[in-house]
N, C-alpha and C positions, 0 to 999 in steps of 0.2 A: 371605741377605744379598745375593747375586749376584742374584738376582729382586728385588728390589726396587732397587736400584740400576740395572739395565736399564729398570725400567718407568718410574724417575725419569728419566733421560737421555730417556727416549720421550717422554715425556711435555711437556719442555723440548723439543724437536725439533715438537711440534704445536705446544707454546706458540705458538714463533715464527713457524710458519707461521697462525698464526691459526685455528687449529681444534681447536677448542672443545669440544664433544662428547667425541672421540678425547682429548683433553688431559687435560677432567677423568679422564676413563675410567681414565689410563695413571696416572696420578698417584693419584687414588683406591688403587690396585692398591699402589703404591710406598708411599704411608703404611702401608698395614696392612701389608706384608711388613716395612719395617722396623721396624715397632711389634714386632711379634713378636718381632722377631728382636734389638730393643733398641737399636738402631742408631739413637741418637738425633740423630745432624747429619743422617742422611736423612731424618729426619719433619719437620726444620726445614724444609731446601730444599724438601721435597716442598708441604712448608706454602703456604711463597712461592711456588712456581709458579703453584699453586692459585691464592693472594688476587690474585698478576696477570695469571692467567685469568677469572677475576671481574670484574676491573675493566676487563679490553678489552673482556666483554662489558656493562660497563656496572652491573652485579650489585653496585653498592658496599658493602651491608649483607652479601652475602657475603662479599664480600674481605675487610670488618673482622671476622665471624668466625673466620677462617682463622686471625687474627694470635692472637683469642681462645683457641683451639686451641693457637695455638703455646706463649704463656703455658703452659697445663696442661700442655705435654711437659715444659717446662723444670720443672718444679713451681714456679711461682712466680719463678723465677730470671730476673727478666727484666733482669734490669741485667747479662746475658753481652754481651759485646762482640759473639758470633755473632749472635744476637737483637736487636742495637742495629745492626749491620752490616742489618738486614733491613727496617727500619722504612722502607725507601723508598718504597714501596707504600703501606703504611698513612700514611706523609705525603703522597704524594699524592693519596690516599683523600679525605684530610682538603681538599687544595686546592680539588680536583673539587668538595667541598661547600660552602665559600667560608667554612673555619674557620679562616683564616689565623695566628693564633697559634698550634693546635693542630699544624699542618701544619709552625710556625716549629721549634716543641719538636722534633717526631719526628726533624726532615732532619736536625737538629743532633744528637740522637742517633745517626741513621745514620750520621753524617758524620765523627765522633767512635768510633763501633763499627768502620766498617772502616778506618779507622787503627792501631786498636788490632790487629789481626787479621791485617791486610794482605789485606785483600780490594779488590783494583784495582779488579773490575768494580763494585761495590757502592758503592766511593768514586764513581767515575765518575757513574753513577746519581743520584746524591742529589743532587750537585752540578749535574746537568741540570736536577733537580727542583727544588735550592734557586734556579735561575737565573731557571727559570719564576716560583717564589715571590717572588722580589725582585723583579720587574718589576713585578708583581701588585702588590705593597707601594710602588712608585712610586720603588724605587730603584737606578735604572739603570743607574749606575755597578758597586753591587756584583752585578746581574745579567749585567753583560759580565766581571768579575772569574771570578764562578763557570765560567762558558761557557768561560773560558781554562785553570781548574783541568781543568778536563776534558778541554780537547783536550792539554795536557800528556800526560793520564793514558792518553788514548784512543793517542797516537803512542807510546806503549811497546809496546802488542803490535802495532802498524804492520797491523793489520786492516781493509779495507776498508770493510765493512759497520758496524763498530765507529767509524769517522772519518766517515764519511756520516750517522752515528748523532746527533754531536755537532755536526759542522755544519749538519744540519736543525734542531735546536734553537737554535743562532746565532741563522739565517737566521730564527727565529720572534720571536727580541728583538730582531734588527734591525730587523724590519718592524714590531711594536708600536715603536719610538723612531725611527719615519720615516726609516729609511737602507735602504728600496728601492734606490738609486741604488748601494749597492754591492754587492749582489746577484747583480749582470749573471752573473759565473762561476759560482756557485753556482747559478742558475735551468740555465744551460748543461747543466751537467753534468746535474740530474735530472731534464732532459726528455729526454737521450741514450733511447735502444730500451736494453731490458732487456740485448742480447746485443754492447752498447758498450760495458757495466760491470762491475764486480765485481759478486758476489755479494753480494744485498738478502735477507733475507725477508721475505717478503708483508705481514707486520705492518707493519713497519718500511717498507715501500717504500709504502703507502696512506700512516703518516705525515707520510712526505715530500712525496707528491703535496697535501698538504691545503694543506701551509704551501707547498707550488709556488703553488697556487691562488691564498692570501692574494698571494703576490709577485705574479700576472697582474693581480691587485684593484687593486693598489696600483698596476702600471702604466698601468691604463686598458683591459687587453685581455681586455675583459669578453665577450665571444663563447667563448674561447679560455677564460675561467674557468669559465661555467656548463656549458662541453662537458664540459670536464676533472671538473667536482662533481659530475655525472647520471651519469659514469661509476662514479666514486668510491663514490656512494651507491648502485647497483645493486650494487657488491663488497659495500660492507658490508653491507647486507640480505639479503645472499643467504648471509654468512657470519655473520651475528649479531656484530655488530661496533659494538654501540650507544654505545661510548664513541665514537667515530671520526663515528657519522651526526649525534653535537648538533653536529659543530663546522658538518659538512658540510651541512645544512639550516641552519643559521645563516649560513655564508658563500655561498649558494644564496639565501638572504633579502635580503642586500647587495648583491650581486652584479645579483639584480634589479629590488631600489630603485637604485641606479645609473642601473641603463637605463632607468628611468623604467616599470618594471613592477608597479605597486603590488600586482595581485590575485595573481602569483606568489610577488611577496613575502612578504604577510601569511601564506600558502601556506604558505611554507616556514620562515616563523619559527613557526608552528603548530605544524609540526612537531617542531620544536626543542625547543617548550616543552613538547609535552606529554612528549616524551622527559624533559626536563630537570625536571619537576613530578614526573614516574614515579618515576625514578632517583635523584633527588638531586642535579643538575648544576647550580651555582649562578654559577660564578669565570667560566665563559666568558662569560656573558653579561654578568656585571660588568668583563670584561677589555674586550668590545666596546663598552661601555656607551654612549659619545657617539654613535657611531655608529649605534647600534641606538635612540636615543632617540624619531625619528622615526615607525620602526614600532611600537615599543614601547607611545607612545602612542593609536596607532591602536588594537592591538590591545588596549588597555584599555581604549577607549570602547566598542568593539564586542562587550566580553563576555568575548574569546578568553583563558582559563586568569586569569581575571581575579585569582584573590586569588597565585597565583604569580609574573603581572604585575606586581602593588602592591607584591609585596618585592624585586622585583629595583629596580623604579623608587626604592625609599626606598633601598634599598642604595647603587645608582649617586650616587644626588642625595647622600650623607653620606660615601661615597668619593671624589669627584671631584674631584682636584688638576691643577695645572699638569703634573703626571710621570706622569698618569693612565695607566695600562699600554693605552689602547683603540689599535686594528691605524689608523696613521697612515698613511693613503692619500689621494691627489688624488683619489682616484674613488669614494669609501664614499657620500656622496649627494651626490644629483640637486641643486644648487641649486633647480629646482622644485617639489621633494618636502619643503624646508624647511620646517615649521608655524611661525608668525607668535608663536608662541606660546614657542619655543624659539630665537628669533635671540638675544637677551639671555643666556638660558643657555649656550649653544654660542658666542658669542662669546668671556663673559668665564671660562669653561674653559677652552678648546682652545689654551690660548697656551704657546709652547715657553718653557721657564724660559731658555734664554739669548738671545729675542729679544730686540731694540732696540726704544725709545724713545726718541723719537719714529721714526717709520718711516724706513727709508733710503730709497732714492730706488730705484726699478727702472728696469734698462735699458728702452731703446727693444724690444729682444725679448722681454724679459720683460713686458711691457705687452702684447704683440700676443700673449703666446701664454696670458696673464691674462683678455683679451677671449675668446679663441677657447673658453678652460675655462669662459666665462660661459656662452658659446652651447650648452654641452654635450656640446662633441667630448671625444672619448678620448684621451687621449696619442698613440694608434696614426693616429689622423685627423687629430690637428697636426702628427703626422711629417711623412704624406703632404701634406697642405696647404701646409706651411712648405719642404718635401723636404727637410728633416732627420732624423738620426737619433733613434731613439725614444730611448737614453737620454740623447742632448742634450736632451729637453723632459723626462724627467722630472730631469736634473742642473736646470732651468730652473725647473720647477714648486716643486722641495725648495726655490730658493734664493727662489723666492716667496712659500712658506709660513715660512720663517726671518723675511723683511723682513718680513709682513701681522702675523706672531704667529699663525699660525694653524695647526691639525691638519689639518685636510684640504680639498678643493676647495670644500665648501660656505660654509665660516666664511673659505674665501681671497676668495670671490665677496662674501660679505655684507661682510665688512669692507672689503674695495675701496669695494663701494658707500659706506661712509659717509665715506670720505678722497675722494670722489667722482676715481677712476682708472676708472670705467665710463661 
């Protein structure tokens, strides 16, 4: 019993560190000792560790074996509140594949099982999961709702790692619902050096760095973003990290349509897809959907992962609402990289549900710093141009995308042009 319980703790210790190999190894080892030994809540957790070592590495038909597995310890008994406490994992199995109902069932189960049980960490979890899921579902409200169940949950064991844990998640439905502009302190903190901070594990601290990323995106400090992603992407390939590299060659695809880099672009969305056509990855691409539509289309004329192309594209185009969850940035495309073909659809999507009509009136500074976003400077280079502070222009840019109706710098440019303000 004591062997197997050691090699499950061990095991959870690689989990975290992201190492993979060592993890299944130790955890393998921990199922069969406590199988033997009959110790069936250690075949459950050993189970879970398992399906979310699976799933960091990207392995999702593994990870829903695992759960399969678990079913047969219970014999059947899967309505245990401990077994419903676990379904986090396999709800967001289910996300990753863009089964959003099926994903809606499980969380609620989870969410529902550790109540019953009282398992804090497990509540916490689901409700990170259900947060992501409701953004996804276009409902923003009750995804900052969840966000808050959880930093509740996360301030009772007053853990560092555990509160960095919930606030990177925020920080990720902030930035899908365009509030960059409050982020300032939270970017702060997780660019601090490792040895500024409490205690991260490695898993957990690449997280964090991704949705840092999405935040440099969103200010415009695309140098500093693709540094940060080439970094990101050398960890995770070097650590089998394939859940971590779709985001990160998908935000490495943005990042260089931005700057007006189309052949790095296609590049890097290539590589995305073929991870995401491999694996099963479907939601990210539908989360970034408007945004990605530019390249998207490129890369469907040109052949690239063509029939995995055509469902994300039909997906996007029968998802896409005014609350659409896509990462709302002044910097996501190039006003020059816009296809003629998509002003009309990107227009009459990308509008914030509580914009005005008819348009308010922009200040005299927001006019001049709407020109300069035309020319295609970065937030960073109308600091310096205006000698303002960089989050004066983007508090400037957000309240220009509120008055246009607009998601991001492309659709603020297009639609300026037709109220003719260029």
């Amino acid at each position: 019993l004591a062997t197997g319980m050691l090699y499950q703790g061990l095991g959870y210790i690689h989990r975290l560190e992201g190492e993979i190999g060592p993890a299944l190894a130790a955890l393998e080892r921990a199922l069969f000792s406590s199988g033997a030994n009959g110790y069936m809540a250690a075949q459950l957790f050993s189970l879970y560790d398992t399906a979310a070592v699976h799933l960091l590495a990207g392995n999702l038909a593994d990870a829903l074996a695992s759960y399969t597995e678990m079913e047969h310890v219970m014999g059947g008994g899967v309505a245990s509140p401990l077994v419903a406490s676990m379904n986090v994992v396999r709800g967001m199995i289910l996300f990753e594949q863009g089964q959003l109902d099926l994903a809606d069932a499980e969380l609620a189960r989870s969410v529902a099982g550790a109540q019953i049980v009282g398992m804090v960490g497990f509540s916490r979890m689901s409700h990170l999961a259900l947060a992501r899921l409701r953004q996804s579902q276009g409902r923003t409200d009750a995804a900052l709702a969840a966000v808050e169940v959880a930093l509740d949950l996360a301030r009772q064991g007053n853990t560092y790692w555990i509160q960095a844990q919930v606030d990177t998640v925020q920080a990720r439905i902030l930035l899908a619902q365009g509030q960059a502009d409050r982020l300032g302190a939270w970017a702060a903190e997780a660019t601090k050096p490792s040895s500024q901070r409490g205690f991260l594990p490695r898993v957990q601290h690449q997280q964090e760095q991704i949705v840092l990323a999405r935040y440099l995106l969103a200010m415009g400090e695309l140098e500093r973003c693709m540094a940060l992603l080439d970094g990101l992407a050398g960890t995770a390939q070097a650590a089998g990290w394939c859940s971590h590299l779709v985001e990160i060659h998908l935000l490495a695809a943005l990042c260089a349509q931005a700057q007006g880099d189309e052949i790095t672009a296609l590049h890097e969305l290539g590589a995305a897809l073929r991870l995401g056509e491999t694996k099963g990855y479907v939601q990210i691409f539908l989360d970034d959907g408007p945004a990605l539509l530019p390249l998207l289309e490129r890369a469907g004329r040109s052949g690239l992962h063509l029939a995995f192309v055509e469902t994300v594209l039909a997906r996007i185009s029968k998802t896409a609402t005014p609350n659409s969850p896509t990462l709302v940035s002044p910097t996501l495309v190039s006003p020059t990289l816009v296809s003629p073909t998509l002003v009309s659809s990107l227009s009459s999507s990308a509008s914030y549900p509580g914009s005005v009509n008819p348009i308010q009136p922009l200040t005299r500074r927001e006019l001049e710093i709407l020109r300069l976003v035309a020319a295609g400077l970065s937030n960073q280079q109308i600091a310096d141009q205006l000698t303002i502070a960089l989050g004066t222009v983007g508090k400037h840019t957000s309240n220009i995308f509120v008055k246009l109706g607009a998601a991001n710098r492309a659709v603020a440019v297009l639609r300026a042009g037709e109220l003719g303000l260029l």
